[in-house]
Structures are given as structure tokens and as C-alpha cells.
ChimeraX commands (.cxc) that place a marker at each C-alpha (Angstrom):
marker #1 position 0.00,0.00,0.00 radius 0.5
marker #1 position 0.97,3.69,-0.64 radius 0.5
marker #1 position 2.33,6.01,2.56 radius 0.5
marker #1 position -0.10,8.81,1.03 radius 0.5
marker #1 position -3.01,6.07,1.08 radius 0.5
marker #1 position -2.04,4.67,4.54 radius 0.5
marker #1 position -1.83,8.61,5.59 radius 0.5
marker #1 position -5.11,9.17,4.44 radius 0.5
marker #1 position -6.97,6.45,6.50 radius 0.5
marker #1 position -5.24,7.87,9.17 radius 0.5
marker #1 position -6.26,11.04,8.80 radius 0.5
marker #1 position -10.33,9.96,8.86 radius 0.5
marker #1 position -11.98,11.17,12.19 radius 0.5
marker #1 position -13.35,7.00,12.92 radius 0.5
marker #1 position -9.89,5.56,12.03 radius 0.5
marker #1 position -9.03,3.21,13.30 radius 0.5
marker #1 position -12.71,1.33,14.32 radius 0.5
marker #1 position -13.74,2.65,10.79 radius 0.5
marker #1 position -10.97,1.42,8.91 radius 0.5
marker #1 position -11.55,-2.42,10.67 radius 0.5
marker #1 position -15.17,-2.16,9.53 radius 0.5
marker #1 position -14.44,-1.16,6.09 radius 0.5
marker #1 position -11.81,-4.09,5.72 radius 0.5
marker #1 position -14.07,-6.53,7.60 radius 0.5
marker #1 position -14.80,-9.78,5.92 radius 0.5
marker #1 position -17.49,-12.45,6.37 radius 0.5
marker #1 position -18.47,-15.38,5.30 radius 0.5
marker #1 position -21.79,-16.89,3.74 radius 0.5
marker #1 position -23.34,-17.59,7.60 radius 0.5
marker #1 position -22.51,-14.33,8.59 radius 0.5
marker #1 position -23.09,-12.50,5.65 radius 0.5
marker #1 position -26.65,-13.75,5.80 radius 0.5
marker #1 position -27.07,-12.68,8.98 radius 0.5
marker #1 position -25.94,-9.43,8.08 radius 0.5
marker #1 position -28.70,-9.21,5.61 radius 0.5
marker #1 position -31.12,-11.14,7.61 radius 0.5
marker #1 position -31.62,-13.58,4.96 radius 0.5
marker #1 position -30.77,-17.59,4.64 radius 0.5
marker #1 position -27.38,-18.82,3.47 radius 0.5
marker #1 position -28.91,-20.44,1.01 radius 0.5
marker #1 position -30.26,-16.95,-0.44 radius 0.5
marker #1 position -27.02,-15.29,-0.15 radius 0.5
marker #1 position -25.55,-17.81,-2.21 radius 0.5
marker #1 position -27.78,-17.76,-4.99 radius 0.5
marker #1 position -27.57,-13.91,-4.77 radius 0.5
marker #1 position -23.57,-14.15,-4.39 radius 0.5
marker #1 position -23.46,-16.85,-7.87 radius 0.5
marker #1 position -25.37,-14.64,-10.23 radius 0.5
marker #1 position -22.70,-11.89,-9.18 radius 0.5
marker #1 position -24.85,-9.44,-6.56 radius 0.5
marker #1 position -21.47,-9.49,-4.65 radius 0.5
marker #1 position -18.35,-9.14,-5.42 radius 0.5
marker #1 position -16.00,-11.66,-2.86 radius 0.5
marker #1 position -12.99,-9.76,-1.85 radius 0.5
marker #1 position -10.85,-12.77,-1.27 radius 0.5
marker #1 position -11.08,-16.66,-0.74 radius 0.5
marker #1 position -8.99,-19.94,0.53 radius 0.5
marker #1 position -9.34,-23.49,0.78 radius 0.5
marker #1 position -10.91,-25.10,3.97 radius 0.5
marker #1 position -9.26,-28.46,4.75 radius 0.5
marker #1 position -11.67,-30.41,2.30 radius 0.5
marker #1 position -9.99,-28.26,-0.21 radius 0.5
marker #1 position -13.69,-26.26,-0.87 radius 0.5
marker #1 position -13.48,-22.83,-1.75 radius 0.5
marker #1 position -14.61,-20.25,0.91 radius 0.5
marker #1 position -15.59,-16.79,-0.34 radius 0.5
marker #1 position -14.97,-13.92,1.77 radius 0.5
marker #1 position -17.39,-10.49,1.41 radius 0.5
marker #1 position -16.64,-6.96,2.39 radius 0.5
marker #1 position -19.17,-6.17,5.32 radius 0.5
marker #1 position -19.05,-2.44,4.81 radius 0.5
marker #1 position -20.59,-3.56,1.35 radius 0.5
marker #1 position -23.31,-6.10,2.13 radius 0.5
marker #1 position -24.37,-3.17,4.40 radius 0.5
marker #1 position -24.84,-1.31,0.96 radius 0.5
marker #1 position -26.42,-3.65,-0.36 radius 0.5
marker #1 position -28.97,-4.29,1.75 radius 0.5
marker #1 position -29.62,-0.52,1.78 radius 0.5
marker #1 position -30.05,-0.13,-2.30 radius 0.5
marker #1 position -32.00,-3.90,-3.05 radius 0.5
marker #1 position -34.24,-4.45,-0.73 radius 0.5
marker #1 position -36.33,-6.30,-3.13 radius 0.5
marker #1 position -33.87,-9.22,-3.54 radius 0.5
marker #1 position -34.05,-9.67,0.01 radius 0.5
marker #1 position -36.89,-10.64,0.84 radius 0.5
marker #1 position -40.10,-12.44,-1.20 radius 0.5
marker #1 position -39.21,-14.43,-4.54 radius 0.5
marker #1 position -36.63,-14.11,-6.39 radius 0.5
marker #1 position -36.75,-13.20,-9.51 radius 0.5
marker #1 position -37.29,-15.31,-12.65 radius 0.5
marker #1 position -34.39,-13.89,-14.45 radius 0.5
marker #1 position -31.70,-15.13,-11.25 radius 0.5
marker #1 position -33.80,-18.51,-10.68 radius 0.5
marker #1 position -32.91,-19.04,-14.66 radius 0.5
marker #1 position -29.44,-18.44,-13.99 radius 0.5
marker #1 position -28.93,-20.34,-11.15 radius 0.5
marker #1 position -30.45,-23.25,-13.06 radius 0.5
marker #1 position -28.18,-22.98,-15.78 radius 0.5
marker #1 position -25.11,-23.64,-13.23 radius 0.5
marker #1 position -23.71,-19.81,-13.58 radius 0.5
marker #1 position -21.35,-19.08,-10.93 radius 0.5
marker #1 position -19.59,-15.28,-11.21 radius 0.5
marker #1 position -18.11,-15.76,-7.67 radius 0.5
marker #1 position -14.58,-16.34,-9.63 radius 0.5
marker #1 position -14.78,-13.92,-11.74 radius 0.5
marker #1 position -16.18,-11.09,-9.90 radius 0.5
marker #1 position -13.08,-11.72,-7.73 radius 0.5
marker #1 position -10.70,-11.61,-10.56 radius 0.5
marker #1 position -12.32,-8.58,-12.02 radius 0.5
marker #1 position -12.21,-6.72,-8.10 radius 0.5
marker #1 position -8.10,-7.74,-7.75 radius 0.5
marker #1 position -7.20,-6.75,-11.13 radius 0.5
marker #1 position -8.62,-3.25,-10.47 radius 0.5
marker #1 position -6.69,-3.00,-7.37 radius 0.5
marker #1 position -3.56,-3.88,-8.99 radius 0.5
marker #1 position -4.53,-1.51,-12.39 radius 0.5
marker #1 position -4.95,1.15,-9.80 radius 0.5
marker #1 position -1.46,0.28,-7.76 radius 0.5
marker #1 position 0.83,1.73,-10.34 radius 0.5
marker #1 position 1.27,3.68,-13.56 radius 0.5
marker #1 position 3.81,2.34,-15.18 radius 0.5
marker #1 position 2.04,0.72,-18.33 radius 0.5
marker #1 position 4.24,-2.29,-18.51 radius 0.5
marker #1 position 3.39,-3.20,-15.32 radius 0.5
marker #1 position -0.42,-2.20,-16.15 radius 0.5
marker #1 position 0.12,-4.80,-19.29 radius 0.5
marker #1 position 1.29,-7.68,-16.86 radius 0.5
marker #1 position -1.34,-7.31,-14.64 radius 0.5
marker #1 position -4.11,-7.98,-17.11 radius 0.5
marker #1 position -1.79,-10.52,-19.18 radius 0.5
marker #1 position -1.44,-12.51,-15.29 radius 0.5
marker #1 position -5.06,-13.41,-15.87 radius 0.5
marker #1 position -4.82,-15.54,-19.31 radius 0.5
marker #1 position -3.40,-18.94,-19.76 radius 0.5
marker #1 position -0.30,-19.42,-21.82 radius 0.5
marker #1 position -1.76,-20.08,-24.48 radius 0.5
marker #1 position -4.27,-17.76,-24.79 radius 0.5
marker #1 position -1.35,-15.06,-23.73 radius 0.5
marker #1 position 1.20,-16.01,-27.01 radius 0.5
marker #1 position -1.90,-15.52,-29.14 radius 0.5
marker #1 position -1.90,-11.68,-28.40 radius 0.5
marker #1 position 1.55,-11.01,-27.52 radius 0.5
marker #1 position 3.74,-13.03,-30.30 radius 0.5
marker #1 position 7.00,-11.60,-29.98 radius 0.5
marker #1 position 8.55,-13.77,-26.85 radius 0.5
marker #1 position 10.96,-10.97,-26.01 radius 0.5
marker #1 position 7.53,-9.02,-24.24 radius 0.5
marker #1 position 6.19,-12.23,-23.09 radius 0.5
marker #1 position 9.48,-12.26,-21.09 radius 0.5
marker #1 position 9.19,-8.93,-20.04 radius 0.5
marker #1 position 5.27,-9.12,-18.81 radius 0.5
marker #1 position 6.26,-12.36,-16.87 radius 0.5
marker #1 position 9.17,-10.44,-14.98 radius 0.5
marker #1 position 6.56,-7.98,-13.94 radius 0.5
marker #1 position 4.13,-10.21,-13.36 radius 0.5
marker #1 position 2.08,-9.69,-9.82 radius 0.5
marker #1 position 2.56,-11.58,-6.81 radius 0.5
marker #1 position -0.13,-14.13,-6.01 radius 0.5
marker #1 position -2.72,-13.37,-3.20 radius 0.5
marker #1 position -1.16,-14.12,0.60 radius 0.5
marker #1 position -2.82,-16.87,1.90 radius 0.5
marker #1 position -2.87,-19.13,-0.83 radius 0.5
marker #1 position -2.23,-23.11,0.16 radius 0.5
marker #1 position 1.07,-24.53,0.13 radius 0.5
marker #1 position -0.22,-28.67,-1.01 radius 0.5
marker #1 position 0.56,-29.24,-4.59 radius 0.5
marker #1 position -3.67,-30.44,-5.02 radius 0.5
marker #1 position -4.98,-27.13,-3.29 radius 0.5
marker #1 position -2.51,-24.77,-4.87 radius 0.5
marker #1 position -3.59,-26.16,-8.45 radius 0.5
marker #1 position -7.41,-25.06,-7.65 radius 0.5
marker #1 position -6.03,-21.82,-6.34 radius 0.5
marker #1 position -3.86,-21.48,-9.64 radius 0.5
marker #1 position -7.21,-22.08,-11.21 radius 0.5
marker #1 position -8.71,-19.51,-9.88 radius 0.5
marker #1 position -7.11,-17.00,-10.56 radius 0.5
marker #1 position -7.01,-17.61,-14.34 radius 0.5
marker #1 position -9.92,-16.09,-16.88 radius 0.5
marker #1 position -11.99,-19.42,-17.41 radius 0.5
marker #1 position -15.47,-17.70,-19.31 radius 0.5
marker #1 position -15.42,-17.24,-22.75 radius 0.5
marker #1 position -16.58,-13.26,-22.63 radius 0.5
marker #1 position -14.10,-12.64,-19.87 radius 0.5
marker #1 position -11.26,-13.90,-21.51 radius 0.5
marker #1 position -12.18,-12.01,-25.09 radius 0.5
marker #1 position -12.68,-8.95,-22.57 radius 0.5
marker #1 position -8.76,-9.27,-21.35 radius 0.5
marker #1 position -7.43,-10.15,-24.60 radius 0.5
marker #1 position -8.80,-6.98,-25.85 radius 0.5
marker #1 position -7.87,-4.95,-22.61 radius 0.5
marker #1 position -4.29,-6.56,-22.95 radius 0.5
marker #1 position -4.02,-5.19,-26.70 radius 0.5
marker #1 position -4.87,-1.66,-26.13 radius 0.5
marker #1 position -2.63,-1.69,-22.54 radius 0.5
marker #1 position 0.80,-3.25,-24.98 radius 0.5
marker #1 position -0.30,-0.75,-27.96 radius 0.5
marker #1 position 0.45,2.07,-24.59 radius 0.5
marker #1 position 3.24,0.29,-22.97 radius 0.5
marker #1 position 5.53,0.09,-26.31 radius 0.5
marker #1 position 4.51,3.87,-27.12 radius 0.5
marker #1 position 6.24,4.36,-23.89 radius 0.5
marker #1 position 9.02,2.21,-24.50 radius 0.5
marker #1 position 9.99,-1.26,-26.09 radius 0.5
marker #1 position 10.64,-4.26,-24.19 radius 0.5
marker #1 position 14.17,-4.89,-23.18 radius 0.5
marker #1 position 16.02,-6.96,-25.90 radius 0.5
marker #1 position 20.04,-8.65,-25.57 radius 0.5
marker #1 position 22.14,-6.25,-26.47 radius 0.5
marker #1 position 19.74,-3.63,-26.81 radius 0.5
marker #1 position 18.38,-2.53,-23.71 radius 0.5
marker #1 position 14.76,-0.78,-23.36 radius 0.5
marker #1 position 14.25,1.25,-26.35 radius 0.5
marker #1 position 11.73,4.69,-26.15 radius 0.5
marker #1 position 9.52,5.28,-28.76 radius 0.5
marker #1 position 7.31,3.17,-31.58 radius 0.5
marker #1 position 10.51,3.83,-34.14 radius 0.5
marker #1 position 13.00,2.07,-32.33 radius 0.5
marker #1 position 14.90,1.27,-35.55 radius 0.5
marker #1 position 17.54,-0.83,-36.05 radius 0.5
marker #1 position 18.76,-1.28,-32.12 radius 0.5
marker #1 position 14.86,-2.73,-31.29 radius 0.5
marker #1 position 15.97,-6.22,-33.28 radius 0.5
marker #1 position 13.66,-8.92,-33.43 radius 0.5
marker #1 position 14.52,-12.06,-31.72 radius 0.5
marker #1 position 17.62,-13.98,-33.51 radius 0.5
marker #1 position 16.30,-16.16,-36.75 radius 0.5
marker #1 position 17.46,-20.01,-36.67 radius 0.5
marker #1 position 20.85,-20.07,-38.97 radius 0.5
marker #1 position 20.03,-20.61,-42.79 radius 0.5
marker #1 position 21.75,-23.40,-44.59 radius 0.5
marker #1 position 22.81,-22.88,-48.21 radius 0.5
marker #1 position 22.37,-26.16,-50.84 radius 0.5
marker #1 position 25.42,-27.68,-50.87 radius 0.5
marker #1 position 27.04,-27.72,-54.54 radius 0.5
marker #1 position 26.33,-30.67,-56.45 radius 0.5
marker #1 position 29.26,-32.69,-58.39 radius 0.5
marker #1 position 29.78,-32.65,-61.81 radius 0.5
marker #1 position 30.76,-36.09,-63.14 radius 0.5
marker #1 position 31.34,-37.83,-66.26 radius 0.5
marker #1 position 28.66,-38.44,-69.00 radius 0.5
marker #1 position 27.98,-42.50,-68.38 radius 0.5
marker #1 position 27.25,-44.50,-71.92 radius 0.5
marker #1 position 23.78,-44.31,-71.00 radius 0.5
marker #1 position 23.67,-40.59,-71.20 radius 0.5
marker #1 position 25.47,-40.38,-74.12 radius 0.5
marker #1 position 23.17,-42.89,-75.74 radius 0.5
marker #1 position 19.89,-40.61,-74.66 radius 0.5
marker #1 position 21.28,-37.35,-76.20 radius 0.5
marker #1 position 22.11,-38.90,-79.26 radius 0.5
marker #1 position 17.97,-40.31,-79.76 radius 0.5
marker #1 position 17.45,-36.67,-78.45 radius 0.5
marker #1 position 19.31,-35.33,-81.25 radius 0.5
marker #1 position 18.21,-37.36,-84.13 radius 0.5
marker #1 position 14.58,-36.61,-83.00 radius 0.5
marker #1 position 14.95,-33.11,-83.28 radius 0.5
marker #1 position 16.48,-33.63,-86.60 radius 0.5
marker #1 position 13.74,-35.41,-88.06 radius 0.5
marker #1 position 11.81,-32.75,-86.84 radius 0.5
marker #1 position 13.43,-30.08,-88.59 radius 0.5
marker #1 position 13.52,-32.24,-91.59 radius 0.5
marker #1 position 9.72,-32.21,-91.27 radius 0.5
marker #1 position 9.29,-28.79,-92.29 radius 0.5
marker #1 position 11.60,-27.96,-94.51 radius 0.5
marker #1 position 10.65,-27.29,-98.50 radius 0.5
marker #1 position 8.34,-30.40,-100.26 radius 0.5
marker #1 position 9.05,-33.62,-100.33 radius 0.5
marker #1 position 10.86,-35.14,-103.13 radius 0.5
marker #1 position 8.48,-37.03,-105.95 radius 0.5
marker #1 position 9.09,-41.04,-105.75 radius 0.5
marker #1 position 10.23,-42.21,-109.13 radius 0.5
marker #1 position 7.91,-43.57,-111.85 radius 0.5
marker #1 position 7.85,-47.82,-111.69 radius 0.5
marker #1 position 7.57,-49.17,-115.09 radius 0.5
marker #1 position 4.82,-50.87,-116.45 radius 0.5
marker #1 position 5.02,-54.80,-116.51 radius 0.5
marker link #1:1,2 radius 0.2
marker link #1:2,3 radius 0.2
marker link #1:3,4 radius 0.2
marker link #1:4,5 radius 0.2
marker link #1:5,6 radius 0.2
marker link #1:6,7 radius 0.2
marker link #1:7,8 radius 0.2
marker link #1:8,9 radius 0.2
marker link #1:9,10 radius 0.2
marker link #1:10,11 radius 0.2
marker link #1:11,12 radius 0.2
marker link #1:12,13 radius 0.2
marker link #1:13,14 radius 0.2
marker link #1:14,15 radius 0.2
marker link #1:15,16 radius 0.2
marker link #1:16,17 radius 0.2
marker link #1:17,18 radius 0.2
marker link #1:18,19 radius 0.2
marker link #1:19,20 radius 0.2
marker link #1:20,21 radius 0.2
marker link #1:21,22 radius 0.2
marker link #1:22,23 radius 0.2
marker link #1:23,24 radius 0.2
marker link #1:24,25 radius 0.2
marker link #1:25,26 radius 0.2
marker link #1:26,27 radius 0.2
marker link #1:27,28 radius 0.2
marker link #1:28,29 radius 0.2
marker link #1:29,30 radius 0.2
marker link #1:30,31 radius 0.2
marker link #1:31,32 radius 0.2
marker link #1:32,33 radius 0.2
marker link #1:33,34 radius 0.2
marker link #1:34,35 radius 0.2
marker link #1:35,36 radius 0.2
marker link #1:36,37 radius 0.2
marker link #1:37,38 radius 0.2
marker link #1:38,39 radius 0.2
marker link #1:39,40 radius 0.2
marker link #1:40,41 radius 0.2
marker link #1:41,42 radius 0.2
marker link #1:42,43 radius 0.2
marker link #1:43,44 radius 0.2
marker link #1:44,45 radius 0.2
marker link #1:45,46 radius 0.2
marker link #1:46,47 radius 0.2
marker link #1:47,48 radius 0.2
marker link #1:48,49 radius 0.2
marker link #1:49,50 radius 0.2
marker link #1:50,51 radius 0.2
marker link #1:51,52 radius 0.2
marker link #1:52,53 radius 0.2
marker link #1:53,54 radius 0.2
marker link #1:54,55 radius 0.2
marker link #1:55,56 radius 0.2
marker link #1:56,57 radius 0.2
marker link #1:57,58 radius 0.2
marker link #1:58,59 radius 0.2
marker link #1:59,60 radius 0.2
marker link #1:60,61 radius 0.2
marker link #1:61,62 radius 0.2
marker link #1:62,63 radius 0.2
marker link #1:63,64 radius 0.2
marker link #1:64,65 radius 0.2
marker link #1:65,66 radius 0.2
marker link #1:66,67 radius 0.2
marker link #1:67,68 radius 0.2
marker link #1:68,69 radius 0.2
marker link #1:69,70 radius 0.2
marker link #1:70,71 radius 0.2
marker link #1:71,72 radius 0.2
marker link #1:72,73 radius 0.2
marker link #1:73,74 radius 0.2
marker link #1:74,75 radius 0.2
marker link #1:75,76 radius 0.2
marker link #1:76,77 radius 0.2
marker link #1:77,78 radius 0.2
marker link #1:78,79 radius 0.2
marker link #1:79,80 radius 0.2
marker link #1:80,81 radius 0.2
marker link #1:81,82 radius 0.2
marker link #1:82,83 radius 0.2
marker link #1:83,84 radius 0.2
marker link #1:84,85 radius 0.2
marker link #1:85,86 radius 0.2
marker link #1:86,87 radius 0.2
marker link #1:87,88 radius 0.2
marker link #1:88,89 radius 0.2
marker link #1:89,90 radius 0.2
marker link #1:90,91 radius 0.2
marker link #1:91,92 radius 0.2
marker link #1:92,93 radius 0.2
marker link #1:93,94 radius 0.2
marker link #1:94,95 radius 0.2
marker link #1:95,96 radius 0.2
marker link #1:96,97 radius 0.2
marker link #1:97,98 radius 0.2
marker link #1:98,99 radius 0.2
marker link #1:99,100 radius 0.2
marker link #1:100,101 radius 0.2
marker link #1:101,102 radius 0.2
marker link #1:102,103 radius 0.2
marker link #1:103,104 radius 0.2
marker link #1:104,105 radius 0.2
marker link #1:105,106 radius 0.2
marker link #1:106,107 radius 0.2
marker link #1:107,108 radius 0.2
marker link #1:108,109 radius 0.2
marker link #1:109,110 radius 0.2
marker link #1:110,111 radius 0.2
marker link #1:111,112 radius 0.2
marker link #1:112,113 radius 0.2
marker link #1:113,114 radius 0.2
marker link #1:114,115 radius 0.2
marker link #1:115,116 radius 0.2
marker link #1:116,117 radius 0.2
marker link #1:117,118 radius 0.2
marker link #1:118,119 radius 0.2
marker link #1:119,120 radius 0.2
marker link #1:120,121 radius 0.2
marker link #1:121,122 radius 0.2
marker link #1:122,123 radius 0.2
marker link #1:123,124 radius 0.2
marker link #1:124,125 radius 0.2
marker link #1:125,126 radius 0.2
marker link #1:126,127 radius 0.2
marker link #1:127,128 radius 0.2
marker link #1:128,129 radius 0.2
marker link #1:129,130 radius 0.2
marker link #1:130,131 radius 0.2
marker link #1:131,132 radius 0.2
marker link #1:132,133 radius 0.2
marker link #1:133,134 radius 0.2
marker link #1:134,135 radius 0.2
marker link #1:135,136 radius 0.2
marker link #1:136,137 radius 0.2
marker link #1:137,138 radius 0.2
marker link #1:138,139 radius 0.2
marker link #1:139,140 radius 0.2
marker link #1:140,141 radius 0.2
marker link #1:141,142 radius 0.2
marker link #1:142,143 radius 0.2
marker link #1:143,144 radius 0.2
marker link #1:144,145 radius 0.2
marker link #1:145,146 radius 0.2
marker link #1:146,147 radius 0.2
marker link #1:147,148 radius 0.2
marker link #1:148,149 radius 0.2
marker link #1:149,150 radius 0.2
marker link #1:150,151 radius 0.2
marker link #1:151,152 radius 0.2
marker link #1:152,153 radius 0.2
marker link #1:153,154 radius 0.2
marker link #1:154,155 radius 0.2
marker link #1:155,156 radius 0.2
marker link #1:156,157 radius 0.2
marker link #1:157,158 radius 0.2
marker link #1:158,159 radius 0.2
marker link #1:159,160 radius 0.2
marker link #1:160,161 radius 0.2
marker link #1:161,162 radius 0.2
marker link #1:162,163 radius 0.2
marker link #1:163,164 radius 0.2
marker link #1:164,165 radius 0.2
marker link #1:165,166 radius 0.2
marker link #1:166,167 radius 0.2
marker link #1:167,168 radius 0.2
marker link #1:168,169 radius 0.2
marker link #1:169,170 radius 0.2
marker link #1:170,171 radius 0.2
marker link #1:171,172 radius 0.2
marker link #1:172,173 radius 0.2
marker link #1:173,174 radius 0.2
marker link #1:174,175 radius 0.2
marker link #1:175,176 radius 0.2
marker link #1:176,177 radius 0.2
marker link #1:177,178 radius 0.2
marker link #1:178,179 radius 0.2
marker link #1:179,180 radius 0.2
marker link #1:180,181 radius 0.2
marker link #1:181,182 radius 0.2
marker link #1:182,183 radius 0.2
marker link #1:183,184 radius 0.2
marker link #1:184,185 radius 0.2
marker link #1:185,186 radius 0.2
marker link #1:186,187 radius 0.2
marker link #1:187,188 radius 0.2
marker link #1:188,189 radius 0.2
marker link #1:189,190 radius 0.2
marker link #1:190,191 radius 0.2
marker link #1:191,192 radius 0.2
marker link #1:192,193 radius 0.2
marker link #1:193,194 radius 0.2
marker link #1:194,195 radius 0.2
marker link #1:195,196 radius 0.2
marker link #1:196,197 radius 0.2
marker link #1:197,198 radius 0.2
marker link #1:198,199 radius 0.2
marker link #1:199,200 radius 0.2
marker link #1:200,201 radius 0.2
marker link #1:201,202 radius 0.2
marker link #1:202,203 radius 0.2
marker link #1:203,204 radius 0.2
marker link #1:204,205 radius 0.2
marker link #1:205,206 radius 0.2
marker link #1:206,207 radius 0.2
marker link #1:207,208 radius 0.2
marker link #1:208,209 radius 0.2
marker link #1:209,210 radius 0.2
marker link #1:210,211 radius 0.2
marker link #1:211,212 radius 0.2
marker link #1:212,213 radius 0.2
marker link #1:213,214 radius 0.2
marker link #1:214,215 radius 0.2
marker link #1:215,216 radius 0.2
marker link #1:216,217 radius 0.2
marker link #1:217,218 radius 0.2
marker link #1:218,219 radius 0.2
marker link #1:219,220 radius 0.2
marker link #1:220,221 radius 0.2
marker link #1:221,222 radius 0.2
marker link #1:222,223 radius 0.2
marker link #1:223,224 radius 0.2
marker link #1:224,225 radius 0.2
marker link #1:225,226 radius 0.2
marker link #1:226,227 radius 0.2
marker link #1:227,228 radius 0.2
marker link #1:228,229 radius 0.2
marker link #1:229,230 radius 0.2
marker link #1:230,231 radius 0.2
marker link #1:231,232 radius 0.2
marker link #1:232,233 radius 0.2
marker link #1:233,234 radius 0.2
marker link #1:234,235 radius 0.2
marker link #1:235,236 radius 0.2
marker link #1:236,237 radius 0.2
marker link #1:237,238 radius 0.2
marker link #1:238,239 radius 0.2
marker link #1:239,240 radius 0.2
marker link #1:240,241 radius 0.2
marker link #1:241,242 radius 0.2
marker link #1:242,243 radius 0.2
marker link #1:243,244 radius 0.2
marker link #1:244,245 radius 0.2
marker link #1:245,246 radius 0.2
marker link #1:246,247 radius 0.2
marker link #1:247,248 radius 0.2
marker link #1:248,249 radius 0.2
marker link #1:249,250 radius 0.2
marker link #1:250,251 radius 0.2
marker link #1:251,252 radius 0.2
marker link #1:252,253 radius 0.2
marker link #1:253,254 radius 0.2
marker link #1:254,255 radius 0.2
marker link #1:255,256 radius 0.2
marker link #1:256,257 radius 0.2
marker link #1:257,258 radius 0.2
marker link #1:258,259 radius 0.2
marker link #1:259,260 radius 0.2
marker link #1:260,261 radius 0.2
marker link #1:261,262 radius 0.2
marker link #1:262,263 radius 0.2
marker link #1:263,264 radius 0.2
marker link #1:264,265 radius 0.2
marker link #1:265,266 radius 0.2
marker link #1:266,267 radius 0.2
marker link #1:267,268 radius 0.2
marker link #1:268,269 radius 0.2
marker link #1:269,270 radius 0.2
marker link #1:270,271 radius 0.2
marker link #1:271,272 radius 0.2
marker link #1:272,273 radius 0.2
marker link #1:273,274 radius 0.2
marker link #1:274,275 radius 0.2
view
């Protein structure tokens, strides 16, 4: 965190009690409670993306446990007090039916903008927003492997918390990567326009070259080497074998019958005498 953010939540007039209730965190009993309404409600609510969970870990069964902001179920409760209480409506019962969960990617969406917001620099901006696609889908928009080295330098730490077990860290891993079809077309867009920024600001370091500013780098901003070329090797001359000698001369004769072909009229056969 910033010393000019940490000196302005020092400087409120309810810090500290304020600042704990702002940073507060509850799960799904308590954040039912909160809004006086059954877990099971809160959890419907919480997969069709009415909150945003500000972090999560992995109980010892290895489930995922969402953690909410309490300051902002408060809000909540303030703004929709319709969804509270009575039926819900037909257009969340049709999404929870189809199996939608945005719990994942409400979280990824609330953590990139903290990081987005954490610095300027737009190579670092870049990273953030390439941290949330796989490999794959990350070589597909950046191409030249001398930024794909760069963005993975400045890549962002993972969450604190996260399990240590090989199993548990996998699902964590998971998490944290763009899994919905619109969300990862989103990024790939975002991650575009945030590299078309970063290199007008300066190219990614290169051996031998350094950082260079500007889109014209020119002929220090190389591209990354080519795999040597390998010339055909000469080929031998050797000796005319009977056989060729044998085909050029039918080759020859051909053509000379050919010639022969068009030349002038044919000569008139001699009269045979009469027997």
C-alpha cells in the first residue's frame, strides 16, 4: 500500500474502528445474517454476481470459501431491498439453473482493479491484465517472446494466503485464471490496447539492446535472432555415363527429323515401269 493512502486512512476522524469495519470480511453464515436472509439466499444472490467476494482460501476439504466486504453487504442491503426478501426473480432462478457461478470472476475482475490502480507504469499495467490468461491464450496476443518475457518479470505476486499442497494450490492457480469465454475475449482486448500504450512508452528490453523509447526504435529494437540458414550444398559434376550419351544422341536425331519435317516439299518417288 501507498504512505499517502495509509496517511489518508489515518487522517479519517473514525480511524481506526472505521478502517476495521471497512476491511471486515465475512463469510456466507454471517453474511446472511448481516442481511437477515438464509445462506442459502445469499448464495444464490452471491453466484449470479450481486457481490463481489474480496478474497477466498481453501478449507481443509480443499472447498473454496468466499470472503465479502461487510461495509458492502451493508450497501447492499440498503439499495436492493427487493432481492431480500419475497421471490426471487425469474431472471436469477434461470441463472442459477443454468449452473452460472460469477463468484470467480467477480473476484478476478475486483483484484485486477486494485492492482490496475497500484501503479502507472504501463508495462506493469500490461502484466497485470496478461497474469489473468493462460499461456496459451497469452502467445496468441503477444507473439513476440521478447515481451512475453518482459510481462512475466513484472508479473504480480499471487494473493497471501494461498495453500502450500501441490492439489490445493492447483485449484487456487485455477482460480485465478480467466476461465469464461466473454471474460477472456474482454482481457485479450484490454491486454491489446494496454501493450499498444506500454511500447509507445518504451519497447521491451532486448540482448544487447536494452529498453528502447519510442514506436521507431529502428535498427537497435531487433527482433529475436532467426534459426541459422543453410545454403544447398554444390552438387558434383561427373562424367557423361554410356547411358547418357546414348539418350542425347535419340534426343538429337529426333529433333532432326523434326526439322527435316518442315523444310521445303518432299521429293516425288520415281515412276515404276509398267510390266
Amino acid at each position: 500500500m501507498e504512505r499517502a493512502e495509509v496517511d489518508r486512512l489515518r487522517a479519517a476522524p473514525d480511524f481506526p474502528e472505521g478502517m476495521r469495519e471497512r476491511v471486515r470480511t465475512v463469510g456466507t453464515t454471517e453474511a446472511a445474517e448481516l442481511l437477515s436472509i438464509t445462506p442459502d439466499r445469499f448464495t444464490k444472490l452471491a453466484r449470479t454476481g450481486h457481490f463481489s467476494p474480496a478474497r477466498f482460501y481453501l478449507n481443509r476439504y480443499r472447498a473454496v470459501v468466499w470472503l465479502y466486504l461487510a461495509g458492502e453487504l451493508g450497501e447492499f442491503a440498503v439499495t436492493h431491498q427487493g432481492l431480500l426478501s419475497g421471490r426471487l426473480p425469474q431472471e436469477v432462478r434461470d441463472r442459477i439453473d443454468a449452473g452460472e457461478d460469477r463468484r470467480p470472476r467477480n473476484w478476478r475482475a475486483r483484484r485486477l482493479g486494485l492492482l490496475l490502480r497500484a501503479t502507472e507504469d504501463p508495462w506493469a499495467r500490461a502484466a497485470a491484465i496478461a497474469s489473468l490468461l493462460d499461456p496459451l491464450q497469452l502467445a496468441e496476443v503477444v507473439d513476440d517472446p521478447y515481451e512475453r518475457a518482459h510481462l512475466d518479470r513484472l508479473r504480480p505476486q499471487p494473493p497471501s494466503g494461498l495453500p502450500e499442497s501441490a492439489t490445493a494450490r492447483e485449484i487456487a492457480d485455477r482460480l485465478m485464471l480467466a476461465d469464461d469465454p466473454d471474460e477472456i475475449l474482454w482481457h485479450r482486448m484490454s491486454l491489446a490496447l494496454a501493450l499498444d500504450e506500454a511500447r509507445e512508452e518504451r519497447q521491451a528490453p532486448r540482448p544487447g539492446g536494452g529498453a528502447v523509447r519510442g514506436r521507431g526504435a529502428g535498427p537497435t529494437a531487433t527482433r529475436p535472432p532467426r534459426p541459422p540458414s543453410f545454403s544447398r550444398p554444390p552438387t558434383r559434376r561427373t562424367r557423361p555415363t554410356l547411358l547418357d550419351r546414348l539418350r542425347r544422341r535419340r534426343r538429337a536425331g529426333a529433333d532432326a527429323g523434326t526439322r527435316a519435317e518442315g523444310i521445303g516439299e518432299t521429293a516425288p518417288r520415281p515412276a515404276t515401269s509398267a510390266t
